[in-house]
C-alpha positions in Angstrom: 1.7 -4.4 13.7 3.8 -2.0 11.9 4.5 -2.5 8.3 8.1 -3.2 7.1 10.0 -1.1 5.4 9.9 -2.5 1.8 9.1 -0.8 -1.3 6.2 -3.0 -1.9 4.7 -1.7 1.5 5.8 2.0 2.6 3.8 3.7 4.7 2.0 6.8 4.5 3.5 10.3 5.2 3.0 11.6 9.4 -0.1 13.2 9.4 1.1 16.8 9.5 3.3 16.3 6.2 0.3 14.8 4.7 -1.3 17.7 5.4 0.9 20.2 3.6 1.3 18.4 0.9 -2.5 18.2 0.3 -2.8 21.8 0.6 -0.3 22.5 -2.1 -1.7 20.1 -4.6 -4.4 22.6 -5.3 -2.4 25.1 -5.7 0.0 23.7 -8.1 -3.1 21.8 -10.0 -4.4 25.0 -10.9 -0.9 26.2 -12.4 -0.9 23.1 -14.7 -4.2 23.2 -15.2 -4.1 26.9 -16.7 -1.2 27.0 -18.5 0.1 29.1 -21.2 0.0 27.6 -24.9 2.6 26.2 -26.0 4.0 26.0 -22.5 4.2 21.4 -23.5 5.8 21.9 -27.0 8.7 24.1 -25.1 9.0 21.5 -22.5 8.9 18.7 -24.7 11.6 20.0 -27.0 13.9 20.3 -23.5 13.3 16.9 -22.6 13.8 15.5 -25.6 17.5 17.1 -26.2 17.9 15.7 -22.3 17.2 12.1 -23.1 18.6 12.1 -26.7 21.5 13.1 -25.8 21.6 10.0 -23.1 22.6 6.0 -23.7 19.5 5.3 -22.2 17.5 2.8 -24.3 14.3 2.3 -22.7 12.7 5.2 -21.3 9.6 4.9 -19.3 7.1 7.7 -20.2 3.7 9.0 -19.5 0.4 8.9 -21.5 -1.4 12.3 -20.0 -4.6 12.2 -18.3 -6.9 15.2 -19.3 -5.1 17.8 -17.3 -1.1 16.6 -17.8 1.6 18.1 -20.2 1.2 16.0 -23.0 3.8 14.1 -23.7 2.5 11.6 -26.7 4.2 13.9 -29.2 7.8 13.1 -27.3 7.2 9.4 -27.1 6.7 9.4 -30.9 9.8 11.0 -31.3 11.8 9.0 -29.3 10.1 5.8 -30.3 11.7 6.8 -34.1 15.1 7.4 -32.7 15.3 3.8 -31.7 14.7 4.4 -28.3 12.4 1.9 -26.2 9.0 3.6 -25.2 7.5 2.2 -22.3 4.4 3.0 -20.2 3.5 2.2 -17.1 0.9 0.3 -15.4 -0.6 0.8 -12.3 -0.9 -1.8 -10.2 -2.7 -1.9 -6.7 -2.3 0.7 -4.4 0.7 -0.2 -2.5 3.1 -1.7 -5.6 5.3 -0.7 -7.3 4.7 0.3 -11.2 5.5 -1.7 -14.3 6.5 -0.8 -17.6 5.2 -2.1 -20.9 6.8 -1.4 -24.3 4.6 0.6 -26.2 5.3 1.7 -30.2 3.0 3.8 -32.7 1.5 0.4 -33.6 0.8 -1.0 -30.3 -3.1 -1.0 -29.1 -3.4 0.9 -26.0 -5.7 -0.8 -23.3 -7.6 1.0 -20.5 -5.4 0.8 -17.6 -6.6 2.1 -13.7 -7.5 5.6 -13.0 -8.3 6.5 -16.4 -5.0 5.7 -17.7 -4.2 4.1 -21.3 -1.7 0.9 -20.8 0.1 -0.4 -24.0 -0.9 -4.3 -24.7 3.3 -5.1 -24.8 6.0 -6.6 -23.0 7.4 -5.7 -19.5 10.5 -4.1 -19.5 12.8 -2.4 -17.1 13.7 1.2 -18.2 17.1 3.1 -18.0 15.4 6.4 -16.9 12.1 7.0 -16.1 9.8 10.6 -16.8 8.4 11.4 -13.5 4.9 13.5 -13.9 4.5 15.7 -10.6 2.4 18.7 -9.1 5.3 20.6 -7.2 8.8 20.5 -7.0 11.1 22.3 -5.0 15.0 23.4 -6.3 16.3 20.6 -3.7 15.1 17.7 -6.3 11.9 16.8 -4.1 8.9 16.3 -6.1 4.6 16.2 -5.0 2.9 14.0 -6.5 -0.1 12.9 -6.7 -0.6 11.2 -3.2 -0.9 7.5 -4.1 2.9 6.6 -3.9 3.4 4.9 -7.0 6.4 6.4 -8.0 8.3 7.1 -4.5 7.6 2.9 -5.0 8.8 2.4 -8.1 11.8 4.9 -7.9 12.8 2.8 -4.5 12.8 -0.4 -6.2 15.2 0.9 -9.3 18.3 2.8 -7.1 20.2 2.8 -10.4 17.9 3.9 -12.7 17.7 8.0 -13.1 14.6 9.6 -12.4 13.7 12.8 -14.7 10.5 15.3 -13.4 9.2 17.4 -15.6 6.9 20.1 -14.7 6.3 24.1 -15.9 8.3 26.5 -14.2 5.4 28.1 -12.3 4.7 24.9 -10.5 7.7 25.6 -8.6 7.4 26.1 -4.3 10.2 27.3 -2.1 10.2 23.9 -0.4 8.4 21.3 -0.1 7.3 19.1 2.8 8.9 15.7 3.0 8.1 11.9 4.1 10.5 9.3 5.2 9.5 7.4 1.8 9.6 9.9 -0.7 12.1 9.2 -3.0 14.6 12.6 -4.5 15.0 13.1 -8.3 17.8 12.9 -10.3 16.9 15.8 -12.5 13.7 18.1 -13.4 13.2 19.9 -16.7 10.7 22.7 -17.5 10.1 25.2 -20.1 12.5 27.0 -19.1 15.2 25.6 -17.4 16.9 21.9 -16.0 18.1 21.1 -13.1 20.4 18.8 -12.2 20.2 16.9 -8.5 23.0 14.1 -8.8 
Protein backbone atom coordinates (compact mmCIF):
# COMPACT_ATOMS: atom_id res chain seq x y z
CA UNK A 1 0.00 0.00 0.00
CA UNK A 2 1.38 3.16 -0.96
CA UNK A 3 1.71 5.93 1.42
CA UNK A 4 -0.35 9.15 1.10
CA UNK A 5 0.89 12.13 0.31
CA UNK A 6 0.88 14.04 3.59
CA UNK A 7 3.63 15.83 5.22
CA UNK A 8 3.53 13.56 8.18
CA UNK A 9 4.33 10.60 5.76
CA UNK A 10 6.37 11.56 2.41
CA UNK A 11 8.11 9.11 0.93
CA UNK A 12 11.59 8.72 0.13
CA UNK A 13 13.41 10.05 -2.99
CA UNK A 14 13.44 7.37 -6.43
CA UNK A 15 16.28 5.44 -5.97
CA UNK A 16 18.56 7.09 -8.52
CA UNK A 17 18.00 10.70 -6.99
CA UNK A 18 18.82 9.17 -3.72
CA UNK A 19 21.77 8.19 -5.14
CA UNK A 20 23.20 11.55 -6.23
CA UNK A 21 22.36 13.17 -3.52
CA UNK A 22 24.34 10.69 -1.26
CA UNK A 23 27.27 11.12 -3.42
CA UNK A 24 27.37 14.81 -2.97
CA UNK A 25 26.94 14.86 0.80
CA UNK A 26 30.48 13.94 1.09
CA UNK A 27 31.60 16.23 -0.92
CA UNK A 28 30.01 19.20 0.50
CA UNK A 29 30.65 17.64 4.24
CA UNK A 30 34.14 18.04 3.68
CA UNK A 31 33.80 21.86 2.56
CA UNK A 32 31.97 22.64 5.81
CA UNK A 33 33.91 20.60 7.63
CA UNK A 34 37.25 22.43 6.55
CA UNK A 35 36.38 25.74 6.51
CA UNK A 36 38.19 28.89 6.63
CA UNK A 37 38.21 30.90 10.09
CA UNK A 38 36.05 33.15 10.48
CA UNK A 39 34.05 31.86 7.55
CA UNK A 40 30.70 31.63 10.75
CA UNK A 41 31.26 35.20 12.21
CA UNK A 42 30.96 36.56 8.34
CA UNK A 43 27.91 34.55 7.82
CA UNK A 44 26.41 35.26 10.98
CA UNK A 45 26.76 38.96 10.62
CA UNK A 46 24.76 38.44 7.01
CA UNK A 47 21.98 36.67 8.53
CA UNK A 48 21.60 38.62 11.22
CA UNK A 49 21.11 42.10 9.03
CA UNK A 50 18.62 39.57 6.95
CA UNK A 51 16.35 38.77 9.84
CA UNK A 52 16.72 42.11 11.69
CA UNK A 53 15.71 43.88 9.24
CA UNK A 54 12.38 41.49 9.05
CA UNK A 55 8.86 41.67 11.22
CA UNK A 56 9.43 38.27 11.87
CA UNK A 57 9.16 37.56 15.67
CA UNK A 58 9.91 34.12 16.25
CA UNK A 59 12.58 32.71 14.33
CA UNK A 60 13.38 29.06 14.54
CA UNK A 61 17.20 28.48 14.75
CA UNK A 62 19.79 25.87 14.98
CA UNK A 63 22.00 24.68 17.98
CA UNK A 64 25.21 23.22 15.81
CA UNK A 65 26.30 19.73 16.10
CA UNK A 66 30.18 19.41 16.13
CA UNK A 67 30.70 20.04 12.48
CA UNK A 68 27.81 22.98 11.78
CA UNK A 69 28.32 26.84 11.41
CA UNK A 70 27.68 27.92 14.72
CA UNK A 71 25.05 29.79 15.09
CA UNK A 72 24.63 30.14 19.17
CA UNK A 73 26.33 33.60 18.87
CA UNK A 74 23.29 34.81 16.37
CA UNK A 75 20.59 33.41 18.59
CA UNK A 76 21.95 35.48 21.48
CA UNK A 77 21.80 38.33 19.43
CA UNK A 78 18.50 38.06 18.28
CA UNK A 79 17.15 36.70 21.59
CA UNK A 80 18.29 40.57 22.99
CA UNK A 81 16.58 42.31 20.10
CA UNK A 82 13.30 40.95 21.32
CA UNK A 83 13.05 38.44 18.84
CA UNK A 84 11.63 34.92 19.77
CA UNK A 85 14.39 32.13 19.62
CA UNK A 86 13.20 28.79 19.07
CA UNK A 87 14.79 25.45 18.49
CA UNK A 88 13.68 22.62 17.16
CA UNK A 89 13.01 19.12 18.19
CA UNK A 90 13.21 16.18 16.41
CA UNK A 91 10.71 14.00 16.45
CA UNK A 92 10.43 10.40 14.90
CA UNK A 93 11.68 9.85 11.68
CA UNK A 94 8.77 10.59 9.48
CA UNK A 95 7.31 14.05 11.44
CA UNK A 96 7.46 17.00 11.10
CA UNK A 97 9.73 19.25 13.59
CA UNK A 98 8.68 21.34 16.45
CA UNK A 99 9.89 24.44 17.84
CA UNK A 100 10.55 25.31 21.49
CA UNK A 101 11.30 28.85 22.73
CA UNK A 102 14.64 28.87 23.97
CA UNK A 103 16.32 32.25 25.85
CA UNK A 104 19.98 32.61 27.48
CA UNK A 105 18.31 31.27 30.65
CA UNK A 106 16.50 28.33 29.44
CA UNK A 107 18.21 24.70 30.34
CA UNK A 108 18.92 22.93 27.23
CA UNK A 109 17.99 19.17 27.31
CA UNK A 110 19.50 16.35 25.19
CA UNK A 111 17.29 16.09 22.27
CA UNK A 112 17.81 12.98 19.30
CA UNK A 113 20.92 12.75 17.30
CA UNK A 114 23.02 14.44 19.57
CA UNK A 115 21.13 17.57 19.47
CA UNK A 116 20.43 20.09 22.50
CA UNK A 117 16.50 20.92 22.78
CA UNK A 118 15.50 23.98 25.02
CA UNK A 119 13.04 22.78 28.05
CA UNK A 120 10.27 25.76 26.75
CA UNK A 121 7.10 26.21 25.12
CA UNK A 122 6.10 25.17 21.58
CA UNK A 123 5.72 27.84 19.25
CA UNK A 124 5.23 28.35 15.59
CA UNK A 125 7.96 30.53 13.95
CA UNK A 126 7.65 33.30 11.22
CA UNK A 127 10.85 32.11 9.46
CA UNK A 128 12.81 29.37 9.99
CA UNK A 129 17.10 28.88 9.47
CA UNK A 130 17.47 25.92 7.35
CA UNK A 131 21.03 24.17 8.08
CA UNK A 132 22.01 22.27 4.63
CA UNK A 133 25.04 20.45 2.95
CA UNK A 134 24.50 21.72 -0.81
CA UNK A 135 22.56 24.19 -2.45
CA UNK A 136 22.15 25.00 -5.91
CA UNK A 137 21.42 28.91 -7.33
CA UNK A 138 17.71 27.55 -8.08
CA UNK A 139 16.85 27.69 -4.17
CA UNK A 140 17.10 23.72 -3.73
CA UNK A 141 18.85 22.75 -0.76
CA UNK A 142 20.68 18.89 0.40
CA UNK A 143 20.22 18.05 3.51
CA UNK A 144 20.98 15.74 5.52
CA UNK A 145 18.83 12.80 4.23
CA UNK A 146 16.25 12.24 7.08
CA UNK A 147 13.55 14.68 5.70
CA UNK A 148 12.81 16.63 8.66
CA UNK A 149 12.81 19.82 7.11
CA UNK A 150 11.33 19.12 3.54
CA UNK A 151 8.46 17.97 6.50
CA UNK A 152 8.41 20.76 8.40
CA UNK A 153 8.74 23.32 5.52
CA UNK A 154 5.53 21.49 3.87
CA UNK A 155 3.49 21.77 6.90
CA UNK A 156 4.21 25.81 7.20
CA UNK A 157 3.44 27.09 3.24
CA UNK A 158 3.50 30.66 4.67
CA UNK A 159 6.30 30.67 6.77
CA UNK A 160 9.79 31.77 4.86
CA UNK A 161 12.44 29.36 4.87
CA UNK A 162 16.18 30.89 5.06
CA UNK A 163 19.43 28.31 4.26
CA UNK A 164 22.43 29.27 5.13
CA UNK A 165 25.46 27.62 4.04
CA UNK A 166 29.36 28.90 2.90
CA UNK A 167 29.78 29.83 -0.45
CA UNK A 168 31.96 26.85 -1.35
CA UNK A 169 29.17 24.42 -0.61
CA UNK A 170 27.63 25.58 -3.64
CA UNK A 171 26.94 22.71 -6.81
CA UNK A 172 25.72 23.61 -10.29
CA UNK A 173 22.53 21.70 -9.55
CA UNK A 174 21.27 19.59 -7.54
CA UNK A 175 19.24 16.44 -7.91
CA UNK A 176 15.58 16.76 -6.82
CA UNK A 177 12.63 14.53 -5.11
CA UNK A 178 9.00 15.00 -5.60
CA UNK A 179 9.05 15.99 -1.71
CA UNK A 180 11.78 18.29 -1.30
CA UNK A 181 10.56 21.42 -0.41
CA UNK A 182 12.49 25.00 -2.40
CA UNK A 183 13.81 27.90 -0.18
CA UNK A 184 12.77 31.12 0.16
CA UNK A 185 16.26 32.54 0.41
CA UNK A 186 20.01 31.29 1.29
CA UNK A 187 22.68 33.44 2.76
CA UNK A 188 26.48 32.83 2.82
CA UNK A 189 29.61 34.67 3.59
CA UNK A 190 29.51 36.16 0.80
CA UNK A 191 26.43 36.70 -0.74
CA UNK A 192 22.14 36.22 -0.44
CA UNK A 193 20.06 35.04 -2.64
CA UNK A 194 16.70 35.56 -3.00
CA UNK A 195 14.19 32.65 -4.50
CA UNK A 196 10.55 34.27 -3.90
Amino acid sequence: MAASHSPSSLVSDPPAVAEAKQALRAHCLTHLKTRPEGADALLRERLAALILATPARAIACVWPLAHEIDLRPLCHQLSAAGRHVLLPDTPPRGQPLSFRLWTPQTPLLRGRFGTQVPDGPLETPDLILVPLLGFDRSGNRLGYGGGYYDRTLATLPGVRSVGYALAAQEVEQLPTGPYDQPLSCLVTERETLHFD
